[in-house]
C-alpha positions as CSV (number, residue, x, y, z in Angstrom):
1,X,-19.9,5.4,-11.7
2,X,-18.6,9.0,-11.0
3,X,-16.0,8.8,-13.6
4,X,-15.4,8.1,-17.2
5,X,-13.6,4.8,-17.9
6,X,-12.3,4.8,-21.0
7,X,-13.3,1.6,-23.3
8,X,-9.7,-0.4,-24.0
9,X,-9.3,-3.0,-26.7
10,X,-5.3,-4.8,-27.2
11,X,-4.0,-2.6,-24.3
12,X,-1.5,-3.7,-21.8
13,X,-2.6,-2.2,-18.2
14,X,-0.2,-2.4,-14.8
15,X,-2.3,-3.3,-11.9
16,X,0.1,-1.9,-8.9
17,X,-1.4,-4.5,-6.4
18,X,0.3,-3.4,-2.6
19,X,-1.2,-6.8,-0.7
20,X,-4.0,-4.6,1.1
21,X,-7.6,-5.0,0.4
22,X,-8.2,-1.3,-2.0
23,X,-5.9,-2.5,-4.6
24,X,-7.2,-6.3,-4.2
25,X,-10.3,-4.6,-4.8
26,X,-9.0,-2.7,-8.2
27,X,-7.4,-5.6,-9.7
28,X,-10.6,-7.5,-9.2
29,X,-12.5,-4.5,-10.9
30,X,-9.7,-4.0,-13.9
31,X,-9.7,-7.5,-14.7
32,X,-13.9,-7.2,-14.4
33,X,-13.7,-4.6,-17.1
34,X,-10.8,-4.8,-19.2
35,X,-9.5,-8.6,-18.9
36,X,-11.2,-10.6,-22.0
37,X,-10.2,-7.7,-24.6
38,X,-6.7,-6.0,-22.9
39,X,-3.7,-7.7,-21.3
40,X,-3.6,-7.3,-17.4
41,X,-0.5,-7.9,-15.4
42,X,-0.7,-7.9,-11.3
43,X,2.3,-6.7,-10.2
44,X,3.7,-6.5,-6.4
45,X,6.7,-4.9,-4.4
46,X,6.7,-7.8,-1.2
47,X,8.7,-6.2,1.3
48,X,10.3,-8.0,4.5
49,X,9.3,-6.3,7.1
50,X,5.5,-6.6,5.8
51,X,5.8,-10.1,7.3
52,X,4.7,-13.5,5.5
53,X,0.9,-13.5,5.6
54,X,1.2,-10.7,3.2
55,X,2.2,-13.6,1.1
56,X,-0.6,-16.0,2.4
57,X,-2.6,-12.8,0.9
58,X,-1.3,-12.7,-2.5
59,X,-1.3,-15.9,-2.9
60,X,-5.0,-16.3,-1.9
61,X,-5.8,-13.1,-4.4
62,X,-4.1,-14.5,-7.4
63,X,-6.0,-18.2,-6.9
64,X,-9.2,-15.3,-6.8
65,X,-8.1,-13.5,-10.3
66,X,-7.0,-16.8,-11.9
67,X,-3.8,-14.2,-12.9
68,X,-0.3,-14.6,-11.3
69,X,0.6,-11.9,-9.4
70,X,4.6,-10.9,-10.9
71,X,6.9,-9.9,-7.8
72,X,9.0,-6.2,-9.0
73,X,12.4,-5.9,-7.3
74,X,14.8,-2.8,-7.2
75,X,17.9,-4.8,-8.8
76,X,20.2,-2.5,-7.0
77,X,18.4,-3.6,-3.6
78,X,17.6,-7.4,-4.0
79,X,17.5,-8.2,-0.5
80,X,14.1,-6.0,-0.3
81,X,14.5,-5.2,3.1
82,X,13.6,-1.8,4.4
83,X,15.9,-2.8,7.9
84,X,19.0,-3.1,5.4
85,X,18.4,-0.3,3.4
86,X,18.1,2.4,6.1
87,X,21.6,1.3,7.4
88,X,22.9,1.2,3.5
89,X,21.6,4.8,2.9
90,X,22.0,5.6,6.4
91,X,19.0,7.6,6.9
92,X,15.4,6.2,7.5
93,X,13.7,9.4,5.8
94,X,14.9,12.5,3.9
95,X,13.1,15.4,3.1
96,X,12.0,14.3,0.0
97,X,10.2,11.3,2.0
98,X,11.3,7.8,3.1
99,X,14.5,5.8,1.3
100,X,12.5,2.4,1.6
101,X,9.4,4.1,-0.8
102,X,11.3,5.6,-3.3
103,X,13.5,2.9,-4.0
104,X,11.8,-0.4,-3.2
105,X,8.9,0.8,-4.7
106,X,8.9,4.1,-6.5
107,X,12.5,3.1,-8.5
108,X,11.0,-0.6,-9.0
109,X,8.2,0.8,-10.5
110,X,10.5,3.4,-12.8
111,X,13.2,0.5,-13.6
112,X,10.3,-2.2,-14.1
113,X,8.9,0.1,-16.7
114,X,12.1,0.4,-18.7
115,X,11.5,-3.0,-19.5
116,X,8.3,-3.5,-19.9
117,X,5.8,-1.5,-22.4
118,X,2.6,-0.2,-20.2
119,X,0.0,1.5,-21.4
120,X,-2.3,2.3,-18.7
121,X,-2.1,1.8,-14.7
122,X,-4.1,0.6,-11.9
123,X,-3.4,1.5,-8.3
124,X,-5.8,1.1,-5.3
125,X,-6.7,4.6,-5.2
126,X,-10.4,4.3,-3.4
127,X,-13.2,6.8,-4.1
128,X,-12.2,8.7,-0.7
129,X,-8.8,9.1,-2.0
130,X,-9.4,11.1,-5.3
131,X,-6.5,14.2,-4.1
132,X,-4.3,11.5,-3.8
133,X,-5.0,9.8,-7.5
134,X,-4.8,13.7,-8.5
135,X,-1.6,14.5,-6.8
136,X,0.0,11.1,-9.0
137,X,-1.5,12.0,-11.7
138,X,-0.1,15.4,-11.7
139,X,3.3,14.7,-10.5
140,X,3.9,10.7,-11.7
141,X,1.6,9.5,-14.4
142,X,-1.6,10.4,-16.4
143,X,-2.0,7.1,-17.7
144,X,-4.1,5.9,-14.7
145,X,-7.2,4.2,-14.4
146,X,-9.3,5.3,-11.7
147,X,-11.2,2.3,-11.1
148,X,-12.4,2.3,-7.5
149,X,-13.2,5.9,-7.9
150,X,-15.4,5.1,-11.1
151,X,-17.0,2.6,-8.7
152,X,-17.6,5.1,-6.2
153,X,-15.4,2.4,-3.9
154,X,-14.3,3.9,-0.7
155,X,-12.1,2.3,1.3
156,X,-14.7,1.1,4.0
157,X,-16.9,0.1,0.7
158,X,-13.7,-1.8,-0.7
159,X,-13.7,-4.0,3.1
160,X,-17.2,-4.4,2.6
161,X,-17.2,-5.8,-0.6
162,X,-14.1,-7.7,-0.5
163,X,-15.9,-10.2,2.7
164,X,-18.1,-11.5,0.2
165,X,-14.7,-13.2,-1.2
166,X,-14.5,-14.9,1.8
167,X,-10.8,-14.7,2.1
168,X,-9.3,-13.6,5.0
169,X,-7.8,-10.3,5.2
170,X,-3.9,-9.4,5.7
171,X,-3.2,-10.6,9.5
172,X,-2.0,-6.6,9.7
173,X,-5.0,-5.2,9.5
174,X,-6.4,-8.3,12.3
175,X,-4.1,-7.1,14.5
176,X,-5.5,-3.5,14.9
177,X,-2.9,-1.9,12.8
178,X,-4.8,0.9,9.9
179,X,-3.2,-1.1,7.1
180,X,-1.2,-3.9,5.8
181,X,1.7,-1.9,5.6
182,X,5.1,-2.9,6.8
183,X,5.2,-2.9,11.0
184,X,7.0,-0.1,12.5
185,X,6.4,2.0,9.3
186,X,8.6,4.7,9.8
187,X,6.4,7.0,7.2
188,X,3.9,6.8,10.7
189,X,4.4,9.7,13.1
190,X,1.6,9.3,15.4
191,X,2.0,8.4,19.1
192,X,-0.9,6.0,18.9
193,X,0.6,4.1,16.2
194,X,4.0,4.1,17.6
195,X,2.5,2.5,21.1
196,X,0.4,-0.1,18.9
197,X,3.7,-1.8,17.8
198,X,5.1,-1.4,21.2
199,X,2.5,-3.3,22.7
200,X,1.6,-5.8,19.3
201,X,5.5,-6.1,18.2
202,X,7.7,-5.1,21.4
203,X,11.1,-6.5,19.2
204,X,9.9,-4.1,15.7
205,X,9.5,-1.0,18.1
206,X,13.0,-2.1,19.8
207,X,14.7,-2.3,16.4
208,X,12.8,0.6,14.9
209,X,14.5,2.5,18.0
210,X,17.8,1.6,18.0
211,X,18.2,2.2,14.2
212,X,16.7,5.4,14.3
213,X,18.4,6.7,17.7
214,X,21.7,5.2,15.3
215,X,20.3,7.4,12.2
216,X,19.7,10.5,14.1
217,X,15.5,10.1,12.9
218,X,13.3,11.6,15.0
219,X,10.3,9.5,14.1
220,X,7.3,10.3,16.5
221,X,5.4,13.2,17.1
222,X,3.9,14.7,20.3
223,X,2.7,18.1,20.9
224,X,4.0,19.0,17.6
225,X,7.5,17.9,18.3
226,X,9.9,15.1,16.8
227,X,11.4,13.0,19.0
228,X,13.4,9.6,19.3
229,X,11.4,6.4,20.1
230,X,13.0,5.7,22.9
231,X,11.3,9.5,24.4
232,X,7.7,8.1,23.9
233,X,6.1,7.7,27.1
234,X,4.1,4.7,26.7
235,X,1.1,5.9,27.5
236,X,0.9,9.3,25.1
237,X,-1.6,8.9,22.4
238,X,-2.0,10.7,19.2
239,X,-4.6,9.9,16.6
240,X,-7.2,6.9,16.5
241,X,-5.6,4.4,14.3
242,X,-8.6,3.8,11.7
243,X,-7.7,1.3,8.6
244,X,-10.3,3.6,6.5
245,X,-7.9,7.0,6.5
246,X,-4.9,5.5,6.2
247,X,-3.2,4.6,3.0
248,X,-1.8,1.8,1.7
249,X,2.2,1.3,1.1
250,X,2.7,1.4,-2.6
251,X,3.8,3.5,-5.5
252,X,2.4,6.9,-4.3
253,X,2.7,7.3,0.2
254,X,2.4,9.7,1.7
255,X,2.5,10.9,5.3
256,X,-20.8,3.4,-2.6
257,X,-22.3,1.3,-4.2
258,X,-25.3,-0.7,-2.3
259,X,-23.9,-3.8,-0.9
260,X,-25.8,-5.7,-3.2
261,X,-24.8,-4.5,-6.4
262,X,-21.1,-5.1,-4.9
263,X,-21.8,-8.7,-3.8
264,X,-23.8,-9.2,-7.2
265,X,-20.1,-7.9,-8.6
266,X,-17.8,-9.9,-6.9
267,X,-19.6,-13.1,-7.1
């Protein structure tokens, strides 16, 4: 391992699981390590505009950990649709980054914990990802486990290890798209992702245009300029959309070992 895991006995840990195969990967790991002696809860923000295999995911995951997987809604926004809440807070980013993360999952998370004593968290930071486990560190929480990054899991080693499950990835990532995020994530800027969902999802880049044309967001970028949607040529192309640099939706978004001893881990 490259990092210290601390030894936990009667401790109540948050596994942050966002339906993509790195935290799949660290809740299989957490309850590896700390299950028999601590208690581990799954927890997960579903989304609408993730679409349903997400669920066929979870579902699949949580027969894997023998632990149910506890769904975390915003009480202010039941419906838990990032469509609806754009319009309701009639932007679909600010400054401070996108309405749907901060308060479908950031102020879930923050609400959820005024309920609920934790003493440690979980989140599917892989090994390639330590600035990001850092940054949240720094600026959220220092109660986090770094699991995957103990395991020396990067996010190509988390896909690796996670076939040996045999269960079948998030129909997202099977349809070319970096990760199982929601379609049309507006927190994308890239003129290659943006064209993906044209072609994969022609009605979620139609929506995603009206709505933001209506919001006044400028969510694509070519030659280092914003622009509408609805101004993307179709064939302009940005970066190569790659599953293993892109991060996961969850708590925390911003814009290995020998496959062996993994298979030897998971089974």
């Amino acid at each position: 391992m490259s990092a210290t895991l601390p030894n936990l006995r009667d401790a109540t840990i948050a596994v942050w699981f966002s339906a993509g195969v790195p935290s799949a990967m660290a809740a299989h790991y957490t309850l590896k390590l700390y299950g028999q002696q601590n208690r581990v809860r799954i927890l997960n923000n579903h989304i609408v505009e993730e679409g349903a295999d997400n669920l066929r995911f979870l579902a699949d995951c949580q027969d894997w950990f023998g632990v149910e997987i506890e769904q975390v809604v915003n009480p202010k926004y039941p419906h838990q649709s990032a469509e609806k809440l754009w319009d309701e807070r009639k932007a679909m980013s600010f400054p401070s980054g996108a309405p749907c993360t901060f308060h479908l999952k950031k102020e879930a998370r923050q609400l959820w914990e005024r309920d609920n004593h934790v003493d440690w968290h979980v989140l599917g930071f892989a090994a390639d990802e330590a600035d990001r486990h850092d940054n949240f560190v720094r600026s959220e929480r220092s109660n986090v486990l770094p699991v995957l990054i103990a395991y020396r899991l990067t996010k190509r080693a988390c896909f690796e290890a996670f076939a040996q499950t045999g269960i079948e990835i998030p129909e997202a990532y099977r349809r070319g798209y970096p990760n199982a995020n929601c379609y049309g994530c507006v927190k994308a800027s890239s003129a290659s992702y943006w064209n993906h969902v044209r072609n994969d999802a022609p009605e979620v880049f139609a929506r995603r245009a009206e709505q933001s044309r209506r919001l006044g967001a400028r969510l694509v970028r070519v030659n280092n300029e914003r622009i509408f949607l609805d101004e993307l040529a179709p064939t302009a192309k940005g970066r190569p959309l790659t599953r293993f640099d892109v991060p996961e939706c969850g708590l925390f978004c911003e814009e290995l070992p020998a496959r062996a001893a993994i298979k030897e881990e998971i089974t």
